[in-house]
N, C-alpha and C positions, 0 to 999 in steps of 0.2 A: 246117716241122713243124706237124701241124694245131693246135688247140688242143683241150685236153681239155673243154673245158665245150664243145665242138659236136662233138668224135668219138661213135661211136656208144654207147650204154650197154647195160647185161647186168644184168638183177635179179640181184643176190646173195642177200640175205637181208634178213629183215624187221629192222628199226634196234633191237629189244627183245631179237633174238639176238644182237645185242653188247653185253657189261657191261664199265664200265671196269676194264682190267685181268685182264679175263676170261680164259676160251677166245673160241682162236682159232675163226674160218669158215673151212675150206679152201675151195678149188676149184681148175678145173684151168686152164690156159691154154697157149695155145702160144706162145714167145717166142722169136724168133731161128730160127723154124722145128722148137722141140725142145719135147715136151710137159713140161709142168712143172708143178709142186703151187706155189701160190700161196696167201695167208693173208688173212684182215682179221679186225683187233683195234679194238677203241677204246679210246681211252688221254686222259684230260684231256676227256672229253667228246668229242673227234673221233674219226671214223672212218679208219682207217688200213690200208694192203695195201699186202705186200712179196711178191716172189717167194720161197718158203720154200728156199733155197740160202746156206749159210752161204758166208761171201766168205774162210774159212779153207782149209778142205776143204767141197769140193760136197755138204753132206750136210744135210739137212733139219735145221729146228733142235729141232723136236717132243722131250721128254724123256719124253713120256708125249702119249696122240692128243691135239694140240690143245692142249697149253700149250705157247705157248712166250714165256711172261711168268717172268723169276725167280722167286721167294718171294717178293722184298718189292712184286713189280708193278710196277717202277720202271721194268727194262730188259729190253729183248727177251733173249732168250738161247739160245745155243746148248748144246746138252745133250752134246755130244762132246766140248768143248773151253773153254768155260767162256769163248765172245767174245760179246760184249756191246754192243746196238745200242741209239740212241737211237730210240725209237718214236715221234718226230712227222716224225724224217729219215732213218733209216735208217744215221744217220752211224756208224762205229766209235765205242763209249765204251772198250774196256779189253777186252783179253785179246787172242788170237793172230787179229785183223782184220786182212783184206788188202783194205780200202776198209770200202763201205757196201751195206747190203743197196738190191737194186732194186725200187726205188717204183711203184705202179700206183697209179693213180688213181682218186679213190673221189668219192662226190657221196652226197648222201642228203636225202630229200624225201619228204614224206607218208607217214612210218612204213618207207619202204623203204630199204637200201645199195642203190647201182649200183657198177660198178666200169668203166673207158673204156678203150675200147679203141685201140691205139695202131697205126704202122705194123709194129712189131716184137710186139707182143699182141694174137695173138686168143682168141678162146672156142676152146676144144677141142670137136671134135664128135666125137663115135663114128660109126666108119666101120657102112657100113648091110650 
């Protein structure tokens, strides 16, 4: 598997559109062949991206565009069903989890997010 710090990178967003705990970044990706809404938050100072697919039911975790940080900003959350992810792993904290949400890869340098792309993640392009 390659390693992330030499796969290819994708300007996300500049590093001052993420506030800890904030809103989230979407964007779109294609993983496993299927396009899909992906996130990056930062959370404790880091920069963080998950694919936005609750690991209960497939369903985005958004309770409103772009948050999907609880009230207290502690833990990711899913607005349908009240499961609850650790934001530096993605791990299950508490509620109806069936794992951990899926990790992308993020790097950030000279004011900007990149996010890496993997064998099973690419950028989404629009067909021409």
């Amino acid at each position: 598997m390659p390693d992330a710090r030499t796969s290819p990178t994708v300007a996300l967003c500049n590093s001052a559109d993420l506030v800890d705990g904030g809103l989230a970044v979407p964007f779109d990706v294609v993983y496993a062949g299927q396009t899909c809404r992906a996130f990056a938050v930062r959370f404790e100072g880091q920069v963080q991206a998950y694919l936005n697919r609750c690991t209960h039911v497939a369903m985005e975790l958004d309770f409103q565009p772009n948050r999907v940080f609880d009230a207290s900003g502690r833990w990711l959350m899913c607005a349908t069903h009240g499961a609850e992810y650790e934001p530096t792993t993605g791990a299950c904290a508490g509620g109806p989890c069936r794992g951990g949400l899926i990790k992308i890869e993020l790097s950030e340098h000279d004011g900007v997010v990149y996010w890496h792309t993997a064998y099973n993640l690419k950028p989404f392009e629009f067909p021409i």
